[in-house]
N, C-alpha and C positions, 0 to 999 in steps of 0.2 A: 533189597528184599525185605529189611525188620521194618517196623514200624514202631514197636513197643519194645518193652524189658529193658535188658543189660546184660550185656554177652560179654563174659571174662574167659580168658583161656590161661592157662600155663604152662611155660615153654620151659627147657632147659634138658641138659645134657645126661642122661642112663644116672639115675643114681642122687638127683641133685635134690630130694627130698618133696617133689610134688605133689604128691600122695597126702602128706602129713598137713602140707602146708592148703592146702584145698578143703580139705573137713573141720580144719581150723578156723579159716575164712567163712566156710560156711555158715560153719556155728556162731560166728563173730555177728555174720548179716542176720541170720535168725534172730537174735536176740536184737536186732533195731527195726524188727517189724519186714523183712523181706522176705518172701519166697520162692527159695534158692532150689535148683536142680542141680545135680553133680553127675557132670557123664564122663564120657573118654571118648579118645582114637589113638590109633585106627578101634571102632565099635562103638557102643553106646546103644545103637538100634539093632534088634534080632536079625539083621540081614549083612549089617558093619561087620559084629560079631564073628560071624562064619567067616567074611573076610579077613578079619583080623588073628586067625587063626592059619590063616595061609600064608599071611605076612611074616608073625615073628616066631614061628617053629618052622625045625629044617635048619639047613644048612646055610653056610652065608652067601654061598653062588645059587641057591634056589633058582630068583628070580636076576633078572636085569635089572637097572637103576629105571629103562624105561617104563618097564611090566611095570615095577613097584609105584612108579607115580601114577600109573592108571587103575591099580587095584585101589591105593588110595583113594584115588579123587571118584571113585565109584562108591567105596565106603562111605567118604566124606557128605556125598549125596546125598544117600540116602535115610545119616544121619541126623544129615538139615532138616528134609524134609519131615520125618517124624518124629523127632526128638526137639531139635534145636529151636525152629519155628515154630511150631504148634505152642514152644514153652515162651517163648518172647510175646507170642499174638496174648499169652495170658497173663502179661504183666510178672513174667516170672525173672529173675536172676539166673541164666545160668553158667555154673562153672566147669569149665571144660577141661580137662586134662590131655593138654598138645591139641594143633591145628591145623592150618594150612602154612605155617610160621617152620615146623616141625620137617613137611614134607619137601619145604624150600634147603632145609638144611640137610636134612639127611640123604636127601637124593635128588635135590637139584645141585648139589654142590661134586656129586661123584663122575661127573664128565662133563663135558663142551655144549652150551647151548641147555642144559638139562635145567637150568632155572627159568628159563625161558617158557618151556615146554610146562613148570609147574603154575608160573603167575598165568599163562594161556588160558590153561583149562582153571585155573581159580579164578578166570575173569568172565570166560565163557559157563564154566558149571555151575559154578557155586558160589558167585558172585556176593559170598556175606565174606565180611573180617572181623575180627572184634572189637567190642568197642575199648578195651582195656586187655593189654597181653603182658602179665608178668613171668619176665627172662629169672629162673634162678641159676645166679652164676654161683659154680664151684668149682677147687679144683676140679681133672679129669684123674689122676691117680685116686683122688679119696672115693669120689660117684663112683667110679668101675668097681671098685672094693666093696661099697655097699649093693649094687646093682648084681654082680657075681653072688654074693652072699643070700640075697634071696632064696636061690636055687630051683626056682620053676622052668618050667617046659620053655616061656617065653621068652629066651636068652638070645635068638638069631644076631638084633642087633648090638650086644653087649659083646656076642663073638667075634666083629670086625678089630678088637682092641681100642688100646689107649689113644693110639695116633687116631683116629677116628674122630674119639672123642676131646681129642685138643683140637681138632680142626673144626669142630661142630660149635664146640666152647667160642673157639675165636668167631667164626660167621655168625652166633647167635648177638654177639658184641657189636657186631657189624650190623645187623640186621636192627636191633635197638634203633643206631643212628640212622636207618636209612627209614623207618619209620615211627621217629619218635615223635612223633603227635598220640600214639598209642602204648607203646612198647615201653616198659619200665622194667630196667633191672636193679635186681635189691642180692646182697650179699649172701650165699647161702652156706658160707661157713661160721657165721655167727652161731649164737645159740637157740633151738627152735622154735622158744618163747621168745626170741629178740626179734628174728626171723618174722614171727604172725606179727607181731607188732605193729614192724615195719611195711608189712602187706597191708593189715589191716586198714590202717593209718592212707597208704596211699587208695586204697578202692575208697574207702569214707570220704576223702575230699575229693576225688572222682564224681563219688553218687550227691554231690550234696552241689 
């Protein structure tokens, strides 16, 4: 569906610092002459948003793992379509915080067939991936402890626990190799100047 830009997303497990590491990069590209958008999912677009408010408040049996994959790839939609694409068709960079990488793990990974069901409809819906996905790997004991610490409303999936989050940690590992012509993971217990560094470093020889 892209034609133009550069579409980075960032994957990793409740807590693994992508927030910090995203306005870092951004500002990194900025200063080499690009212009970067910075969104998220689940939201990004005024209609995601409402979505993404169904998603991660409430309880952790709210939804099914099924519901959950179709709330997403509904969000995910309509995110492409006025956020994501509109910014690619203008030559723009953008950086996404979690993707269709996210909904493979978190809820194609929690029953039989359920990955299945998420590459389907991201083959059928929304037919974009990125052109660059950086995994940050961290402990799952240290992220749950920053990600709790937070303390907002949006804690649903920080509620499933640690086991969750070492099972997500491991499939995100997995998932690297299963698409490493894309997927790059970088250390995220380093320091978070070392951290940008070592991001920065791999999108520059990426864009170049």
């Amino acid at each position: 569906m892209k034609e133009k830009g550069y579409f980075i997303s960032f994957e990793g497990i409740d807590g693994s610092g992508k927030s910090t590491q995203i306005q870092k990069l951004a500002r990194f590209l900025e200063t080499l002459g690009f212009d970067v958008i910075i969104t998220r999912e689940p939201g990004g677009s005024v209609g995601a948003e409402e979505i993404r408010n169904l998603l991660l408040q409430g309880n952790v049996d709210r939804w099914s793992a099924e519901t959950e994959i179709l709330l997403f790839t509904a969000a995910r939609r309509d995110h492409l379509e006025r956020i994501i694409l509109p910014a690619m068709e203008d030559d723009k960079i953008v950086i996404c915080d979690r993707f269709t990488d996210s909904t493979r793990m978190y809820q194609g990974m929690r029953g039989p067939n359920l990955r299945n069901l998420v590459d389907m409809l991201n083959e059928k819906i929304i037919n974009c991936d990125p052109d660059l996905t950086i995994v940050i790997d961290i402990d799952p004991q240290i992220s749950l402890k920053r990600a709790k610490s937070r303390e907002t409303v949006e804690e649903r999936f920080e509620d499933f626990g640690v086991e969750m989050q070492l099972n997500m940690r491991h499939g995100f590992i997995e998932l690297a190799k299963e698409f490493s012509n894309r997927i790059e993971v970088v250390n995220g217990q380093q320091s978070v100047d070392d951290l940008a560094k070592d991001i920065c470093s791999i999108v520059k020889a990426k864009l170049s």
